[in-house]
VOVEXDO-9621 format. One record per residue (C-alpha): x, y, z; residue in three letters. Coordinates in steps of 0.05 Angstrom, whole numbers, padded with zeros to 5 digits, always signed. Each point is the difference from the previous one (the first is absolute). Layout:
BEGIN
{{X Y Z} ala}
...
//
This chain:
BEGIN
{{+00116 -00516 -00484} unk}
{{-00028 +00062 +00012} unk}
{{-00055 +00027 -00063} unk}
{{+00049 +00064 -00011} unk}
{{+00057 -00048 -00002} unk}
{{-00029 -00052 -00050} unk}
{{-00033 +00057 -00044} unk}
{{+00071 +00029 -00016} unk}
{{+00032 -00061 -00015} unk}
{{-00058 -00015 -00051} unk}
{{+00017 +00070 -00035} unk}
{{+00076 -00023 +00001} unk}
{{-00016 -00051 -00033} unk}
{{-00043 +00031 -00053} unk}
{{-00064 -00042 +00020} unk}
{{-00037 +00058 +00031} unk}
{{-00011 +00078 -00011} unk}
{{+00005 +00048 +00041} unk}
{{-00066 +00027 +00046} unk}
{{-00051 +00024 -00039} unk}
{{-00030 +00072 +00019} unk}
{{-00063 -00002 +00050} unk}
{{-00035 +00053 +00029} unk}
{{+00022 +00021 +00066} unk}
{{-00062 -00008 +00042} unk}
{{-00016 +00040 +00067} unk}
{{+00059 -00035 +00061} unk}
{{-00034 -00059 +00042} unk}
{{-00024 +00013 +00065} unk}
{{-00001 -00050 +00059} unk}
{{-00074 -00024 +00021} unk}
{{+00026 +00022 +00076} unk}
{{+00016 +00076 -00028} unk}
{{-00052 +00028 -00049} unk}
{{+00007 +00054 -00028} unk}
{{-00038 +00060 +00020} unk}
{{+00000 +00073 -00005} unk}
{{+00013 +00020 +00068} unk}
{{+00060 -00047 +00003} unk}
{{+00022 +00035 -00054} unk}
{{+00001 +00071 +00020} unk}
{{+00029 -00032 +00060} unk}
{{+00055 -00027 -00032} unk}
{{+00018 +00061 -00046} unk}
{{+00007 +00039 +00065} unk}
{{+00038 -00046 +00034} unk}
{{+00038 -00011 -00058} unk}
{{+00014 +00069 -00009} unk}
{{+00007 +00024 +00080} unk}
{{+00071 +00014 +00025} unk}
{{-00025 -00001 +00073} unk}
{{-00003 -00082 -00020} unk}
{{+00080 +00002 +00019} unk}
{{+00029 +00009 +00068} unk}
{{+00029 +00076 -00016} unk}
{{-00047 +00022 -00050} unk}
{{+00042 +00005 -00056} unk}
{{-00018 -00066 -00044} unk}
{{-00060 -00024 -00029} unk}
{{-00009 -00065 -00047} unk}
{{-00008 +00053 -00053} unk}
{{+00069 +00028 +00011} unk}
{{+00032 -00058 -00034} unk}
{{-00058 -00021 -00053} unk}
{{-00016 +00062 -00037} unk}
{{-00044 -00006 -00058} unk}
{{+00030 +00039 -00048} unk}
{{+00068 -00033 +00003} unk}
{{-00033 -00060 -00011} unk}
{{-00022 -00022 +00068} unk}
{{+00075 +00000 +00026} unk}
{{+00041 +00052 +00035} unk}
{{+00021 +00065 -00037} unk}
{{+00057 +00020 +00053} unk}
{{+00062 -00008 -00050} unk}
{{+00050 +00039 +00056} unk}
{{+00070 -00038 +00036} unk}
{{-00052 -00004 +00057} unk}
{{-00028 -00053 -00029} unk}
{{+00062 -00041 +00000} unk}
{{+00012 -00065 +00032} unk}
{{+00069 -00026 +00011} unk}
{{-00018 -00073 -00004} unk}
{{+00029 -00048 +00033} unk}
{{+00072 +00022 +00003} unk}
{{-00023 +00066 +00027} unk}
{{+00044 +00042 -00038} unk}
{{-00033 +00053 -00044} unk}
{{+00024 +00002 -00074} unk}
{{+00009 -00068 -00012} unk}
{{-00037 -00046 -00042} unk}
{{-00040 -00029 +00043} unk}
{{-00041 +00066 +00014} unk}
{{-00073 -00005 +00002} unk}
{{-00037 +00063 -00022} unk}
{{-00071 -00010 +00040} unk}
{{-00050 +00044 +00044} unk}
{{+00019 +00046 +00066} unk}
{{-00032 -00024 +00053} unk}
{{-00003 +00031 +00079} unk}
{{+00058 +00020 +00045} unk}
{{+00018 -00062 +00039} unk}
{{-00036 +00027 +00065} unk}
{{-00011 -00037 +00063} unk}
{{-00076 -00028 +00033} unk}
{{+00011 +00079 +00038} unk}
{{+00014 +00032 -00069} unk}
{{+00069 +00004 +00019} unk}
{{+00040 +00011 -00059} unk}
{{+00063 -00050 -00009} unk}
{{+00051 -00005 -00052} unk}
{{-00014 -00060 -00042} unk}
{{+00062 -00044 -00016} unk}
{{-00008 +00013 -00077} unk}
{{-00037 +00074 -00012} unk}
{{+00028 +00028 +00069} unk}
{{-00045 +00062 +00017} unk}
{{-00026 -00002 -00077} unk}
{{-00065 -00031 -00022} unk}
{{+00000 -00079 +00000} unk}
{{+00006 -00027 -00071} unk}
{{-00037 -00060 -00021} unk}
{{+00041 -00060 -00027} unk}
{{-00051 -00005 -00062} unk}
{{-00031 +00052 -00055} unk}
{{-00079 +00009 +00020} unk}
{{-00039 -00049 -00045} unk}
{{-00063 +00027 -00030} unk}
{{-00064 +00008 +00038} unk}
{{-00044 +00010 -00071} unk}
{{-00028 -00064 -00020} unk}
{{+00034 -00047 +00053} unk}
{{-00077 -00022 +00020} unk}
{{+00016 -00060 -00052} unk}
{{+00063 -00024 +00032} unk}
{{-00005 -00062 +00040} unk}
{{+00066 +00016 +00036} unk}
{{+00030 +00073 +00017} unk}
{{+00064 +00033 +00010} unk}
{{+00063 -00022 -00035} unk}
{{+00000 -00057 +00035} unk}
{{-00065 -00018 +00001} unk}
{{-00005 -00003 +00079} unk}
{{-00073 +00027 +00006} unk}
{{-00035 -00062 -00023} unk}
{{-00073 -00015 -00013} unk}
{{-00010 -00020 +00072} unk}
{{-00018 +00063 +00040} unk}
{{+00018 -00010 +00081} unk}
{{-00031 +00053 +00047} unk}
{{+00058 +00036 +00023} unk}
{{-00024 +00004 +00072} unk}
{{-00040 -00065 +00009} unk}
{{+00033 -00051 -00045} unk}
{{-00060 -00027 -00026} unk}
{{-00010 -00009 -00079} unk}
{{-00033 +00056 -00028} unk}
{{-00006 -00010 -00069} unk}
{{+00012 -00075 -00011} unk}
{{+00029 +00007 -00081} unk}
{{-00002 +00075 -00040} unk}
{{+00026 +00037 +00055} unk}
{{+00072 +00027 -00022} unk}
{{-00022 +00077 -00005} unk}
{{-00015 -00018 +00070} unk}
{{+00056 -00029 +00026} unk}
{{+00050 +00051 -00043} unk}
{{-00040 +00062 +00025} unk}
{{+00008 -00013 +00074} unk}
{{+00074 -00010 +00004} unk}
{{+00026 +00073 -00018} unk}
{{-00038 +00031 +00053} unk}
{{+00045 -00041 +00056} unk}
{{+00066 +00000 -00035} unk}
{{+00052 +00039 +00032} unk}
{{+00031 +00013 -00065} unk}
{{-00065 +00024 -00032} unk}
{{-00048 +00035 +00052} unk}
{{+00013 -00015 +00066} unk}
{{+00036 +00019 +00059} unk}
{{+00023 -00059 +00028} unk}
{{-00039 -00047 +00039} unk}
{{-00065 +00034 -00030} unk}
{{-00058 -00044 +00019} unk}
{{-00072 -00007 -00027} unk}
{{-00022 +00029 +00064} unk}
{{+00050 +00067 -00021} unk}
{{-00046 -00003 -00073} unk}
{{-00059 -00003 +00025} unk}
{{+00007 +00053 +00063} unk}
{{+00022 +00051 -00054} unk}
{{-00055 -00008 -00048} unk}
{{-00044 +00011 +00045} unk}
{{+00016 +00068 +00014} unk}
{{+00043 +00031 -00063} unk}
{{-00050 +00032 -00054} unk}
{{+00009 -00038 -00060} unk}
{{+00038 +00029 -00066} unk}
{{+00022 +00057 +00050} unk}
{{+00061 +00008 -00027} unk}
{{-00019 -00006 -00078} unk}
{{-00029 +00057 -00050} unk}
{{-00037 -00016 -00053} unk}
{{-00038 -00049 +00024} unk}
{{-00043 -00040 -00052} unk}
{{-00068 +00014 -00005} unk}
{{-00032 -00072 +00026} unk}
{{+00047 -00001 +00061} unk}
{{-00013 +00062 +00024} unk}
{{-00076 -00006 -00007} unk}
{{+00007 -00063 +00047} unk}
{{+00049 +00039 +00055} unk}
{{-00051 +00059 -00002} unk}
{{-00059 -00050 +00012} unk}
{{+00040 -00045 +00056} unk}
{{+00047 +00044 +00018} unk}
{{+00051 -00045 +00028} unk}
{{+00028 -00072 -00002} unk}
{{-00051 -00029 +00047} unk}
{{-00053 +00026 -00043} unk}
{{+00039 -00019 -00063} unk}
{{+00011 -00067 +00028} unk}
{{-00077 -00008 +00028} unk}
{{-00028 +00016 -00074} unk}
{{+00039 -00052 -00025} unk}
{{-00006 -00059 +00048} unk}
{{-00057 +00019 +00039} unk}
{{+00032 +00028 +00063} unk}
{{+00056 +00040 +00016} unk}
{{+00051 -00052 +00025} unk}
{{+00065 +00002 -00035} unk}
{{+00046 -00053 -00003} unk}
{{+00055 -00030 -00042} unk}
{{-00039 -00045 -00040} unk}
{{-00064 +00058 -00020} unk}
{{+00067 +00048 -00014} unk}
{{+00026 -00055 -00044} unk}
{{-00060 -00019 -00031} unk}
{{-00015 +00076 -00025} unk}
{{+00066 +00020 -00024} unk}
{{-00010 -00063 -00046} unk}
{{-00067 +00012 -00017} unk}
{{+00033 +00075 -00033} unk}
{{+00046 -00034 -00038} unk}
{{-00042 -00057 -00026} unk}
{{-00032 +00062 -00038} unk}
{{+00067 +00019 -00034} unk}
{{-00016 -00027 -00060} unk}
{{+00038 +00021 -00072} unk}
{{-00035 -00034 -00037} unk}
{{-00009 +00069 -00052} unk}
{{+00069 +00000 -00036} unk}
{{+00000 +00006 -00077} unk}
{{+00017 -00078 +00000} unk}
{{-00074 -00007 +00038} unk}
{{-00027 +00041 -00061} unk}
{{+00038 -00033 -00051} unk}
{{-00022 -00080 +00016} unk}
{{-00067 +00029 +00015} unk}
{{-00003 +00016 -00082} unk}
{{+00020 +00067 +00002} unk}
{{+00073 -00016 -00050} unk}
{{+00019 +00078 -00003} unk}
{{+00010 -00001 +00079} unk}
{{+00069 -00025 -00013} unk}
{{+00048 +00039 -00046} unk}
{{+00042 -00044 -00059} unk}
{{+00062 +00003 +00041} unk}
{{-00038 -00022 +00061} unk}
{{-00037 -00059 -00036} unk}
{{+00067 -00023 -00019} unk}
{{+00028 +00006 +00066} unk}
{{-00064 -00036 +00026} unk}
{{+00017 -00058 -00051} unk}
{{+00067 -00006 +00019} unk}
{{-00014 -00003 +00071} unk}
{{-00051 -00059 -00017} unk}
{{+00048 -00035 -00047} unk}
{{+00035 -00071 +00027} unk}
{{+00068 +00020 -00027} unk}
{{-00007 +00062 +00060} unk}
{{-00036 -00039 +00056} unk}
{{-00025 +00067 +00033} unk}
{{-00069 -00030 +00006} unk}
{{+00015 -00067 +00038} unk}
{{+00014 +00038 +00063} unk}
{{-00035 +00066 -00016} unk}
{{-00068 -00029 -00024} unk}
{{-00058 +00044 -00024} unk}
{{-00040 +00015 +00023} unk}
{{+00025 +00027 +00062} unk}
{{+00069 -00012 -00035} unk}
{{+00038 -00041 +00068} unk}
{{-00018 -00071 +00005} unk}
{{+00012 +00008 +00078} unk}
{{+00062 -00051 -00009} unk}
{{+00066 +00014 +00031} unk}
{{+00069 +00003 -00047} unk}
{{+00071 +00018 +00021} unk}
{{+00027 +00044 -00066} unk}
{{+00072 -00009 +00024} unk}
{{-00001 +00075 +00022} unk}
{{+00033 -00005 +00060} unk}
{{+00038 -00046 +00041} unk}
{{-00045 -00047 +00046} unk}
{{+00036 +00009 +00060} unk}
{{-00027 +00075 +00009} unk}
{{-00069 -00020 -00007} unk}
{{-00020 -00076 +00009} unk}
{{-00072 +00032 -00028} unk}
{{-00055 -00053 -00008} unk}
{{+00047 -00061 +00043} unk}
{{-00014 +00046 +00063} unk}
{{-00072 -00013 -00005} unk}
{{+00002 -00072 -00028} unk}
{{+00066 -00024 +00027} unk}
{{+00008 -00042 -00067} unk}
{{+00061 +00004 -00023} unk}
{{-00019 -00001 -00072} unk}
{{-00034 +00076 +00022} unk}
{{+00069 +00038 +00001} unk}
{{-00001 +00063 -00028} unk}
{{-00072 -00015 -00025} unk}
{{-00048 +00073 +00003} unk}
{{-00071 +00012 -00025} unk}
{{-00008 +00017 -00071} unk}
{{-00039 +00055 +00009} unk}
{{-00056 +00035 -00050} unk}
{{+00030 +00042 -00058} unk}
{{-00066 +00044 +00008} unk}
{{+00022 +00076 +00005} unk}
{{+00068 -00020 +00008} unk}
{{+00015 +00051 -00050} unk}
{{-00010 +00057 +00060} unk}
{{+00055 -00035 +00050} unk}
{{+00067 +00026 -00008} unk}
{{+00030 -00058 +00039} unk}
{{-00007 -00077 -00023} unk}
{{+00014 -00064 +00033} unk}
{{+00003 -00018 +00069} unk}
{{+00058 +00040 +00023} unk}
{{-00016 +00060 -00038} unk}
{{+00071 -00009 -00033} unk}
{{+00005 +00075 -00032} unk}
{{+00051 -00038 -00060} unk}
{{-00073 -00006 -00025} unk}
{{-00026 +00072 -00004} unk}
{{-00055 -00013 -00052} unk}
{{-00043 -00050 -00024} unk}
{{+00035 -00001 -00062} unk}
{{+00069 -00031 +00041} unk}
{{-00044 -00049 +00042} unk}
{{-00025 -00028 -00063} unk}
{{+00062 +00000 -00035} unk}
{{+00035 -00035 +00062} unk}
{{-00036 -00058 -00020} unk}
{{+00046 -00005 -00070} unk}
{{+00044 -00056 +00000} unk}
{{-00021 -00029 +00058} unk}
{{-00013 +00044 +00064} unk}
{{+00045 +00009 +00056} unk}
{{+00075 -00028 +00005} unk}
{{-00012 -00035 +00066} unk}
{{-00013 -00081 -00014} unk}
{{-00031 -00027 +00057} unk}
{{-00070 -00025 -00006} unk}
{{-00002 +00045 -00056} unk}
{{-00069 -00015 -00035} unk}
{{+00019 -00038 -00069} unk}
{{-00057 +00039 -00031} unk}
{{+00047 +00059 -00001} unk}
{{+00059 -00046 -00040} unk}
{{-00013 +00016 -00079} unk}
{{-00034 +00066 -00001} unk}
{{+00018 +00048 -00062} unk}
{{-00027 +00066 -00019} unk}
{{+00025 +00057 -00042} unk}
{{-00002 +00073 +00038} unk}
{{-00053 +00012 -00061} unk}
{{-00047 -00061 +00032} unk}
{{+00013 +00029 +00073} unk}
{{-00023 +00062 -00012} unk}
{{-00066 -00018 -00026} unk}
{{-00006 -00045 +00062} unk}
{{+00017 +00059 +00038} unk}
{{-00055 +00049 -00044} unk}
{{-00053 -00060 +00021} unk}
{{+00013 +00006 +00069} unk}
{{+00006 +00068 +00010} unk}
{{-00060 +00018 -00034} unk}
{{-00031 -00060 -00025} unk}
{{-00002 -00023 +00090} unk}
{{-00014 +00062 +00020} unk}
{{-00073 +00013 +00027} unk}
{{-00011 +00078 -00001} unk}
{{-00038 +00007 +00066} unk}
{{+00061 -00034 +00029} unk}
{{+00047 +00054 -00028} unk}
{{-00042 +00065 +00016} unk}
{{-00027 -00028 +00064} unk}
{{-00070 -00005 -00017} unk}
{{-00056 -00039 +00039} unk}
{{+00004 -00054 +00028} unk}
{{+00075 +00021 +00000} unk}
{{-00009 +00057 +00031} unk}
{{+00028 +00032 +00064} unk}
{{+00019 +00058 +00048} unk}
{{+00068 +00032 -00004} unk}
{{+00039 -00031 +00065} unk}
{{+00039 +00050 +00046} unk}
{{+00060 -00017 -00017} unk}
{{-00006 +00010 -00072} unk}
{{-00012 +00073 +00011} unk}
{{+00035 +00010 +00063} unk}
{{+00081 +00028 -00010} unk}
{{+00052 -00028 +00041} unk}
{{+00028 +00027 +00050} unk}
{{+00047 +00043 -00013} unk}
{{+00071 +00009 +00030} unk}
{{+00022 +00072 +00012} unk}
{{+00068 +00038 +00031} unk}
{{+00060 -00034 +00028} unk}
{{+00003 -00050 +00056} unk}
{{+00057 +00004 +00055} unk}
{{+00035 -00051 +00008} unk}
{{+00006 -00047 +00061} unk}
{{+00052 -00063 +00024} unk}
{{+00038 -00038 -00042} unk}
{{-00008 +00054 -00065} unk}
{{-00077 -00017 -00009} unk}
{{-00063 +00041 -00017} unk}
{{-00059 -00020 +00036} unk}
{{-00060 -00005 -00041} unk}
{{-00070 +00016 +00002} unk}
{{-00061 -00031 -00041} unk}
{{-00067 +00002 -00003} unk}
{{-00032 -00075 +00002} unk}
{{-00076 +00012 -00002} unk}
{{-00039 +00050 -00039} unk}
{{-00018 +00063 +00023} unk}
{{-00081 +00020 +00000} unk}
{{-00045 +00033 +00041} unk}
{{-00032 -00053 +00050} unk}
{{+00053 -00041 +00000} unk}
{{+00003 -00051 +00058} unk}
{{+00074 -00012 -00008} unk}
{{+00056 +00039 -00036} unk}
{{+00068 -00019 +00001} unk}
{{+00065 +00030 +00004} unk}
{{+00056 -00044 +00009} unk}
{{+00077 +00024 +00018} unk}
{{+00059 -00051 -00028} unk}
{{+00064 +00003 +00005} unk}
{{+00014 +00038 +00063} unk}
{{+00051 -00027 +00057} unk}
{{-00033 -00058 +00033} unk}
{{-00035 +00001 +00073} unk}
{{+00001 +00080 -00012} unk}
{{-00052 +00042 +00025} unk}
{{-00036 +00033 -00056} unk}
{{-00061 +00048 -00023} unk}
{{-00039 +00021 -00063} unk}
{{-00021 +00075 -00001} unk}
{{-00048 +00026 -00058} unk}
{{-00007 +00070 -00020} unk}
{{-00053 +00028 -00054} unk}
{{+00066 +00033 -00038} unk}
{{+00067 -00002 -00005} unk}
{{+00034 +00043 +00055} unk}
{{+00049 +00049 -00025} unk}
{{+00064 +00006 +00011} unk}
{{+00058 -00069 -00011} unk}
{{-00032 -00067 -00019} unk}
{{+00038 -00026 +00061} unk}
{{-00039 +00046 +00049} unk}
{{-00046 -00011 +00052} unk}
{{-00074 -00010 -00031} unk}
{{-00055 +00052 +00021} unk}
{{-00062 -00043 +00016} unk}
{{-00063 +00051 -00019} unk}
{{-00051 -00058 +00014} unk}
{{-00046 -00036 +00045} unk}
{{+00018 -00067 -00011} unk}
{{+00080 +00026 +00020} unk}
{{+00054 -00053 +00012} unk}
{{-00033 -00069 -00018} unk}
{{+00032 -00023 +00061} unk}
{{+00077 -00028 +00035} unk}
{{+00016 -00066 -00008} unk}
{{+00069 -00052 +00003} unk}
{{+00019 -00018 -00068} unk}
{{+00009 -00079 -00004} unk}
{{+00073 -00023 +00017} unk}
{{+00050 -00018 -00058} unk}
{{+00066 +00050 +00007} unk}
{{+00012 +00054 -00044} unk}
{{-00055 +00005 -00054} unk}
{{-00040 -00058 +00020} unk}
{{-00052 +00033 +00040} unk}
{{-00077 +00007 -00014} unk}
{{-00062 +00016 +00026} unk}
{{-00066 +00010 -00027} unk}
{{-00053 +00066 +00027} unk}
{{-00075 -00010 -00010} unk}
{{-00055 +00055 +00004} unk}
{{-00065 +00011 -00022} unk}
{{-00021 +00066 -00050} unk}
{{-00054 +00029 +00012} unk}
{{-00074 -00014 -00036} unk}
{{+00006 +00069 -00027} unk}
{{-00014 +00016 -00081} unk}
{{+00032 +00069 +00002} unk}
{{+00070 -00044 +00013} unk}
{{-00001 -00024 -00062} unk}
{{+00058 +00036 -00044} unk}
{{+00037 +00021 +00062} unk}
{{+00071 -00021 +00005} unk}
{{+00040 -00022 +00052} unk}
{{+00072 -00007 +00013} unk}
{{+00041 -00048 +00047} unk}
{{+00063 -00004 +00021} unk}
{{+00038 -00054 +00046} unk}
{{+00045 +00014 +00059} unk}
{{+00046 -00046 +00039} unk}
{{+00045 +00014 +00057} unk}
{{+00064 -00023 -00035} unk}
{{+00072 +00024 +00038} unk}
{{+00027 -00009 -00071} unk}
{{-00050 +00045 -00037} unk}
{{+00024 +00075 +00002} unk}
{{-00030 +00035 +00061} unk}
{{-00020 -00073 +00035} unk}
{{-00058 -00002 -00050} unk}
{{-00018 -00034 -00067} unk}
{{-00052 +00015 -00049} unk}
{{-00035 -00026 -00056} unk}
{{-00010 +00036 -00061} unk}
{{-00071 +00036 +00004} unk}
{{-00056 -00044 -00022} unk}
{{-00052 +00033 -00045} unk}
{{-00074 -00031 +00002} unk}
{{-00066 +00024 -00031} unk}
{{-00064 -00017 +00026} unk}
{{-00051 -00036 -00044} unk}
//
């Protein structure tokens, strides 16, 4: 029996208390990856760098921002995942993280079975980055282990301590996440060496952007922190874990308030705290201080196992169904989504806690029995909910201060693309449509622009002008610019509405483009588009 296991059955029974409060010390670090400085500053700008992904447009940041609490702010239907019936609107919707455009190894764009031309969708809400040094296992399922394998070699890396490791390596080659498909180390490393880090990002923080002046690139970067300038899967993994390893929130008023300091923690607060550490409530078997998660696994009964088998998939013991990391209760009073799908029933911490009332979820398998018998008055769970929010809360965490810290990412401040005038129709009664798949920014080695929807096998062209040309939507576009038609190509086959095809060119390395819009606009040679042509609705585009 495992030590989580046995201590809740003691509290059951009334023979032991729950935890008591401990400091929370500085996370462990594996003999095989001390932590340095330079690793660090490597890390935060790896971390932080949407060049890390295939098209530019994701970094690890984008899903783990600070001040929601380590976890991704993006609340819009984009972030929507149909789960496994694949029908949106239904209850087994997961609310997680964009992702990239299912692209091919060529950056060919290609409509995904699930998202279509849209953003993939993870099938799970982004854990928390900020303390998850002191977790043995990561992800929901607990698949990084302690173990770290090089990525490219196969040899043992780290032999036990390794999960920040082995979790930070695997985003970077998802095709969901970052990567075009069939992305290789090789692809990693070959664009590292020659993209300028944090290109993309203002505000760069202070340390960071000290080191990039002094080494100017990732070799030099790379070479200050491991003593020469190779990179490679296992020095990229070992930084980006060194950064987080100094995530540490170990400041909230609840740090203060053991430490001696009693007015850290307001009356309503204290009594949520007690609550929360009362037997009756049990919140403290599974959410221990003083990093408040024991690192066990629990199914609440929230869902139905058969969308997500959760821990089982990793263990393959059937007595793992539906069983997901309990993770920390630090700052979880910045996320606006809870649980492991992100279920938007519970839109506050307040309804997360309260869920717990009577017993959890309404689905019985495997349910954990430590939910069966749990009573509290609305009264009780709002003081839980004042200790958490506030009580859990580390300031830095919530207003982004050092080591929490970062640059603002592209695509926080870049607009999307915006659709303008009307399209003309082609076969079979459909619009073709334009988007824009990569961001748009002066040295850019690839940008994107990807036609849908047009008749299959069709010939086809993007033009860009620098405005809109007068006259009817519908007319012909005046091209006032170098870079002209972005080129002729045959849509893929698929009938009426089922053709695609992806342009790439470069922008120019030139500041003064910076603010300068663009428009596109699609054409197909279509027999049933009015005047043997359909068009896409102009495509408006800023560059950043």
């Amino acid at each position: 029996m495992s030590l989580p296991s046995l201590q809740a059955r003691l509290v059951l029974a009334g023979l032991l208390c729950a935890p008591a409060a401990a400091q929370l010390g500085p996370a462990p670090e594996p003999p095989e990856n001390p932590l340095t400085e330079s690793k660090r500053l490597l890390g935060k700008a790896l971390f932080w760098d949407e060049q890390l992904s295939s098209d530019n447009a994701v970094a690890c940041g984008t899903c783990h921002i600070p001040a929601a609490g380590g976890s991704d702010p993006r609340l819009d239907m984009g972030s929507r995942h149909p789960g496994i019936d694949g029908v949106y609107g239904t209850p087994d919707d997961r609310f997680a993280s964009e992702g990239v455009h299912r692209a091919s190894s060529a950056g060919e764009v290609l409509p995904d079975a699930i998202s279509g031309f849209a953003p993939q969708v993870t099938g799970r809400r982004s854990p928390s980055m900020i303390g998850a040094g002191h977790f043995a296992e990561l992800f929901w399922d607990g698949r990084a282990g302690t173990t770290f394998i090089n990525p490219e070699t196969g040899a043992v890396s780290i032999a036990s301590g390794g999960a920040l490791e082995s979790q930070s390596v695997g985003p970077i080659l998802s095709f969901v996440e970052m990567a075009d498909e069939g992305r290789t180390w090789d692809d990693v490393r070959s664009k590292l060496e020659r993209v300028v880090p944090l290109a993309l990002a203002t505000n760069v923080p202070a340390d960071v952007a000290g080191a990039i002046q002094t080494h100017y690139d990732y070799p030099g970067l790379f070479a200050d922190a491991f003593g020469d300038p190779a990179i490679t899967a296992e020095r990229i993994g070992f930084a980006l874990a060194s950064y987080q390893r100094t995530l540490n929130p170990d400041q909230t008023p609840w740090d203060l308030y053991i430490a001696g300091q009693t007015s850290a923690l307001t009356s309503q607060e204290r009594q949520g705290l007690n609550a929360f550490m009362s037997n009756g409530l049990r919140c403290a078997i599974c959410h221990a201080p003083p990093l408040f998660s024991d690192g066990s696994y629990r199914n609440l009964g929230l869902r139905d196992i058969a969308e997500d088998d959760g821990r089982r998939s990793v263990t393959g013991l059937f007595s793992d169904r539906g069983k997901f990391k309990v993770p920390s209760l630090r700052n979880a009073g910045l996320r606006t989504r809870f649980f492991h799908n992100g279920d938007p029933t519970f839109s506050s911490l307040f309804l997360s806690i309260f869920f717990y009332n009577q017993g959890g979820g309404f689905f019985l398998d495997n349910k954990d029995p430590l939910m069966n018998g749990v009573f509290m008055a609305p009264s009780t769970a709002s003081n839980i909910t004042a200790f958490i929010q506030n009580g859990l809360t580390d300031p830095r965490v919530a207003q982004e201060l050092p080591p929490f810290d970062r640059p603002t990412l592209a695509s926080e401040r870049r607009p999307a693309a915006a659709a303008v005038g009307a399209a003309v129709t082609g076969s079979g009664g459909i619009d073709p449509e334009l988007s824009i798949e990569s961001p748009a920014y002066p040295g850019a080695e690839e940008f994107r622009v990807v036609m849908h929807s047009g008749l299959g096998g069709a010939p086809a062209a993007v033009g860009m002008a620098l405005s809109l040309p007068g006259g009817a939507p519908g007319g012909t576009p005046t091209v006032r610019t170098p870079m002209a038609f972005l080129g002729q190509r045959g849509l893929a086959p698929g009938g009426a509405g089922g053709g695609h095809g992806t342009w790439h060119r470069p922008i120019p390395l030139d500041p003064a483009l910076s603010g300068t819009k663009l428009y596109f606009r699609g054409l197909v040679r279509d027999p049933g588009a009015v005047n043997g042509v359909a068009r896409t609705r102009w495509a408006e585009v800023e560059i950043h």
